[in-house]
N, CA, C and O atoms as a DFTB+ gen file, in Angstrom:
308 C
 N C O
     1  1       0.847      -1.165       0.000
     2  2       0.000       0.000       0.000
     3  2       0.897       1.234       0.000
     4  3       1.861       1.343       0.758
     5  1       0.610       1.959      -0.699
     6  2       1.398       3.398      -1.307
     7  2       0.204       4.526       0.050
     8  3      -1.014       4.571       0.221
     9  1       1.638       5.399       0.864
    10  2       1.208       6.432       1.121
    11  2       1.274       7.842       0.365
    12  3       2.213       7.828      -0.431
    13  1       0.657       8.916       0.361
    14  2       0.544      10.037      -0.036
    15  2       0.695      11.169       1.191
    16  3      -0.009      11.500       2.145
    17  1       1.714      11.495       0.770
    18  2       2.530      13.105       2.136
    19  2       2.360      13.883       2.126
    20  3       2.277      14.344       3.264
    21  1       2.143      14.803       1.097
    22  2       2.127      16.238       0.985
    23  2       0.728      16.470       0.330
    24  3       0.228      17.534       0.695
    25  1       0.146      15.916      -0.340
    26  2      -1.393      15.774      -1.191
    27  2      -1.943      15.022      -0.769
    28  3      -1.648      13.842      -0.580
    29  1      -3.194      15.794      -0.460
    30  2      -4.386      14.861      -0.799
    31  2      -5.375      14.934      -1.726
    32  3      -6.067      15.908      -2.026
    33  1      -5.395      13.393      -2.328
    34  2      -6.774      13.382      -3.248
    35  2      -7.752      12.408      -2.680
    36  3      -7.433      11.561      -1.846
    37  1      -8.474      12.498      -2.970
    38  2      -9.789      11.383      -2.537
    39  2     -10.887      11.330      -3.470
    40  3     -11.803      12.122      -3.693
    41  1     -10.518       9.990      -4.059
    42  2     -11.110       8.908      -5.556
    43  2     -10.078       8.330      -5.768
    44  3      -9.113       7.813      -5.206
    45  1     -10.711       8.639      -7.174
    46  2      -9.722       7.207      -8.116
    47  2      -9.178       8.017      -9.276
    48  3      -9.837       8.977      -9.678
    49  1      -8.089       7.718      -9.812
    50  2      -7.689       7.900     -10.956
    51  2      -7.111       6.945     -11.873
    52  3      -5.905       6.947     -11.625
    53  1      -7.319       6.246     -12.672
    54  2      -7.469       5.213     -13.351
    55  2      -7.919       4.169     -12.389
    56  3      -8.937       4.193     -11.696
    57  1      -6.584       2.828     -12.485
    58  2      -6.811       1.793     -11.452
    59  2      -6.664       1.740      -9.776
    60  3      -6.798       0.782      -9.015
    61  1      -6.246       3.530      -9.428
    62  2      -5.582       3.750      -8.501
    63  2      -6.344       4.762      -7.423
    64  3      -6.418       5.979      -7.589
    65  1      -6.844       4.111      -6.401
    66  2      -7.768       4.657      -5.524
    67  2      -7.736       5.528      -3.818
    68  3      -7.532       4.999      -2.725
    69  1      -7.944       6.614      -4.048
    70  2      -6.876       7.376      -3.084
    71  2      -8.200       7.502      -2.070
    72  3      -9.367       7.517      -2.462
    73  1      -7.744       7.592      -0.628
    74  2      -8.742       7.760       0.501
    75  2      -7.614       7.745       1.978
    76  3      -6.538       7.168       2.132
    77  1      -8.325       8.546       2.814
    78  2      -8.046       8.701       4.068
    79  2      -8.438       7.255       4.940
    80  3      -9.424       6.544       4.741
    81  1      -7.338       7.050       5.980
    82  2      -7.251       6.035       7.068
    83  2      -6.944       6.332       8.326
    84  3      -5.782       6.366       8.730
    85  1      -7.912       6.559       9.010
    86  2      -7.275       6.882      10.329
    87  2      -6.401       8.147      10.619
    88  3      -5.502       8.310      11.444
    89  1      -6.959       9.024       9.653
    90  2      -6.109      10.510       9.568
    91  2      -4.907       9.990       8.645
    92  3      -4.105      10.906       8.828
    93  1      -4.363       9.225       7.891
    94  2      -3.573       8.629       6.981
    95  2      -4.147       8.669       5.358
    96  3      -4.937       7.922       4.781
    97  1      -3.428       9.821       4.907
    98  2      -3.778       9.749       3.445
    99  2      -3.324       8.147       2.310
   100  3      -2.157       7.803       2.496
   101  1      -3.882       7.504       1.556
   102  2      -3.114       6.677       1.526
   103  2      -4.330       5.742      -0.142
   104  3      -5.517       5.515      -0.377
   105  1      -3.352       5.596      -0.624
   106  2      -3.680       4.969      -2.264
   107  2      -2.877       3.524      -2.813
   108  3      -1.723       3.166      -3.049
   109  1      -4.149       2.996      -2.847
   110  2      -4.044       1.537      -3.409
   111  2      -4.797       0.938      -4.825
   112  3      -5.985       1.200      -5.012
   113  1      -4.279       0.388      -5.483
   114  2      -4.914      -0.377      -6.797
   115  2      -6.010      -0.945      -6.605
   116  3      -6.290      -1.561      -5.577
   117  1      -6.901      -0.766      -7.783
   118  2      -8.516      -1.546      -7.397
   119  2      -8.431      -2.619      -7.913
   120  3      -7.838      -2.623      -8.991
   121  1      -8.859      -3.692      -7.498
   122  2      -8.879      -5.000      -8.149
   123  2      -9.941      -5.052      -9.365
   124  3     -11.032      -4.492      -9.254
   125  1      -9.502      -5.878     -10.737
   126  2      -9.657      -5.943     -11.923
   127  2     -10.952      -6.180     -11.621
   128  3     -11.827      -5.327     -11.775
   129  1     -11.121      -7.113     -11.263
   130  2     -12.674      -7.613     -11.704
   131  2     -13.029      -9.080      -9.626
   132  3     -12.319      -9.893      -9.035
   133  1     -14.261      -8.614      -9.455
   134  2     -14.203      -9.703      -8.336
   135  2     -15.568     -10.714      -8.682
   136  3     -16.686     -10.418      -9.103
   137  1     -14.927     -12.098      -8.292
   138  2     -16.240     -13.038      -8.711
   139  2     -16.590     -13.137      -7.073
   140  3     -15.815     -13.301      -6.130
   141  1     -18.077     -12.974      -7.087
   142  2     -18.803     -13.248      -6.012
   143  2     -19.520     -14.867      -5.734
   144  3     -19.922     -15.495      -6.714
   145  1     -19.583     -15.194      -4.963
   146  2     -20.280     -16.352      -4.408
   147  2     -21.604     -16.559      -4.298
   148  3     -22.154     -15.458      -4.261
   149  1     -22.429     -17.492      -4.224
   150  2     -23.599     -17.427      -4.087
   151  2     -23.755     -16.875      -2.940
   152  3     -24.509     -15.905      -3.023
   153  1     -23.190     -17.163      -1.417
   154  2     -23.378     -17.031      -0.570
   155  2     -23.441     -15.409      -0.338
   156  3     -24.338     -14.739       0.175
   157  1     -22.114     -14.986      -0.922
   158  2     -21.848     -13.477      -0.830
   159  2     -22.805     -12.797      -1.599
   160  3     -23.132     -11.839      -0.898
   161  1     -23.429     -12.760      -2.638
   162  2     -24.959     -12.785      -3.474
   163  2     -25.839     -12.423      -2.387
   164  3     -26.257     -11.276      -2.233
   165  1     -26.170     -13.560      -1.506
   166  2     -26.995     -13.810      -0.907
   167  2     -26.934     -12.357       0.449
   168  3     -27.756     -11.452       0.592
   169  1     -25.979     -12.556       1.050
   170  2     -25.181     -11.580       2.241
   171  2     -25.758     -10.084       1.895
   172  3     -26.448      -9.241       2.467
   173  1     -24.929     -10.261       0.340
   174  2     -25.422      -8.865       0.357
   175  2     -27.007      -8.097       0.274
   176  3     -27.449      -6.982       0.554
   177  1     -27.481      -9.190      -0.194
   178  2     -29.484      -8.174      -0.510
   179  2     -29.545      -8.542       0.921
   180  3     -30.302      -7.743       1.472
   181  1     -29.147      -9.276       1.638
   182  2     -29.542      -9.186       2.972
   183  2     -29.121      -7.833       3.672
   184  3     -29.738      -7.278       4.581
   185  1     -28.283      -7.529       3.242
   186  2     -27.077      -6.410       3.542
   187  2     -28.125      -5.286       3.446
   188  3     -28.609      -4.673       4.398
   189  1     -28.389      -5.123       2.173
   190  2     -29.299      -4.163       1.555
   191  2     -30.857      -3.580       2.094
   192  3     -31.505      -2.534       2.053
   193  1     -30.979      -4.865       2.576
   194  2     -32.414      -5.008       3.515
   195  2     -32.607      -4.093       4.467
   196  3     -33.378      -3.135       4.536
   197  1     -31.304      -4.782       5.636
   198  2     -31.138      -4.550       6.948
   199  2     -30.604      -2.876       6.524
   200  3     -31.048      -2.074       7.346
   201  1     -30.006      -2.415       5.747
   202  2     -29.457      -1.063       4.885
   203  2     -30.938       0.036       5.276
   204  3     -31.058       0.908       6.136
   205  1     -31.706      -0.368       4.448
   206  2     -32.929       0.304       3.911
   207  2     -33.743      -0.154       5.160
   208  3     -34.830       0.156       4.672
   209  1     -34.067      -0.634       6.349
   210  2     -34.712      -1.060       6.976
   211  2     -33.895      -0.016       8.285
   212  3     -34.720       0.489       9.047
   213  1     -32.612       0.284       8.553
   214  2     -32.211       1.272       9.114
   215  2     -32.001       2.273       8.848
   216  3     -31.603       3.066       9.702
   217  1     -32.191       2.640       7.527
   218  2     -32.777       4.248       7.102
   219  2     -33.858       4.601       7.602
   220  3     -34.008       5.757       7.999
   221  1     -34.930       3.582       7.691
   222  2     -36.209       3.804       7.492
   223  2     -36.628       4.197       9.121
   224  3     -37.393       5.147       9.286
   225  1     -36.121       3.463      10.289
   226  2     -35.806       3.158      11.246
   227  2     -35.225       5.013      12.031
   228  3     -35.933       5.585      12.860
   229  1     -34.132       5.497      11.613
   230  2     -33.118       6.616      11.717
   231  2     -34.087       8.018      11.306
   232  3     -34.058       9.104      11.886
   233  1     -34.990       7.608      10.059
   234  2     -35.543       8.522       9.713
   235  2     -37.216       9.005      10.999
   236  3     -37.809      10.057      11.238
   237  1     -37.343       7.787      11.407
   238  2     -38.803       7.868      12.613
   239  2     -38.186       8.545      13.655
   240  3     -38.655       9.592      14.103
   241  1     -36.947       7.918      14.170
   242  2     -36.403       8.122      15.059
   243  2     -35.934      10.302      15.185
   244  3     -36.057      11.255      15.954
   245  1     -35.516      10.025      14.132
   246  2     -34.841      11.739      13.799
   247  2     -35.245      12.847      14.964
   248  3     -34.466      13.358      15.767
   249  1     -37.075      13.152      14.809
   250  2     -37.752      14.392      15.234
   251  2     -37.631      14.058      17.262
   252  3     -37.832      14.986      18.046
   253  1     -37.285      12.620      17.753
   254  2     -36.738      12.187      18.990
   255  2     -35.513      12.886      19.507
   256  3     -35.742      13.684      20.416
   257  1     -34.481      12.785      19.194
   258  2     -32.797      13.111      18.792
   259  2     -33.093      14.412      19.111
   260  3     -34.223      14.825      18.847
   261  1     -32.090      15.316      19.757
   262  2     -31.814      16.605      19.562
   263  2     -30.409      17.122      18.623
   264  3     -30.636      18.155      17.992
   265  1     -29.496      16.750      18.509
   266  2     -28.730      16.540      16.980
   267  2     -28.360      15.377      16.331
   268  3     -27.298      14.773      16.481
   269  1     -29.653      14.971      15.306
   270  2     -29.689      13.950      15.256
   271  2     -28.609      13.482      13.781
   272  3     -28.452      12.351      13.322
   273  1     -27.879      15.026      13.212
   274  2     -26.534      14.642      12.336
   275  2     -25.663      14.509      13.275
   276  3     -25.011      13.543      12.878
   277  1     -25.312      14.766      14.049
   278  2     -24.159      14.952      14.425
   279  2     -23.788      13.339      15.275
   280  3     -24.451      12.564      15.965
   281  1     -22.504      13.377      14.823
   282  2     -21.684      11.312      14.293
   283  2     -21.360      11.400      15.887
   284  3     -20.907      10.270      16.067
   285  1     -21.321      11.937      16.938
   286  2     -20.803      11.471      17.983
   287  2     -22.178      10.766      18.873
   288  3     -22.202       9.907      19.754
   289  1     -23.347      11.605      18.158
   290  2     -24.717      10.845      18.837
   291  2     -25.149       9.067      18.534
   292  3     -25.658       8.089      19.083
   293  1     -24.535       9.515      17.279
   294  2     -24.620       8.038      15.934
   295  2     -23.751       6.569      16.805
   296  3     -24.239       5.444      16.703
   297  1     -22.763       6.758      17.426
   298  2     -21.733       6.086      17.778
   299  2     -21.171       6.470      19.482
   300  3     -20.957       7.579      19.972
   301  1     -21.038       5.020      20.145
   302  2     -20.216       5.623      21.256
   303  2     -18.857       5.204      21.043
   304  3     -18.367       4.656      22.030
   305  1     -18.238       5.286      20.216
   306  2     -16.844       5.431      20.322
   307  2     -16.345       6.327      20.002
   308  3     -15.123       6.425      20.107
């Protein structure tokens, strides 16, 4: 994995995909092509479900919350 020191970008430029880590700027190659599994198939619309089922969930919840953007309410770590 290739770091980046003095610049930051965040995307991709060709095969080469730049993003922050832990306050660590830092760019790695995207893999060509990935074959998925049935199982992993499967994982994911489940994924997708439970996805859209906690939007839906976040969004009732909202007018409860007194800042209900703000990521330190979202998370206790």
């Amino acid at each position: 994995m290739a770091k980046v020191t003095d610049v930051f970008l965040n995307g991709t430029i060709g095969n080469v995909v730049f993003y922050r880590r832990l306050g660590t700027n830092c760019a790695r190659s995207r893999a060509l092509h990935v074959m998925q599994s049935e199982a992993t198939k499967i994982r994911s619309a489940n994924f997708g479900i439970a996805a859209r089922a906690g939007s839906v969930l976040r969004s009732w919840l909202t007018p409860s919350m007194p800042n209900a953007r703000d990521r330190s309410m979202q998370s206790s770590g």
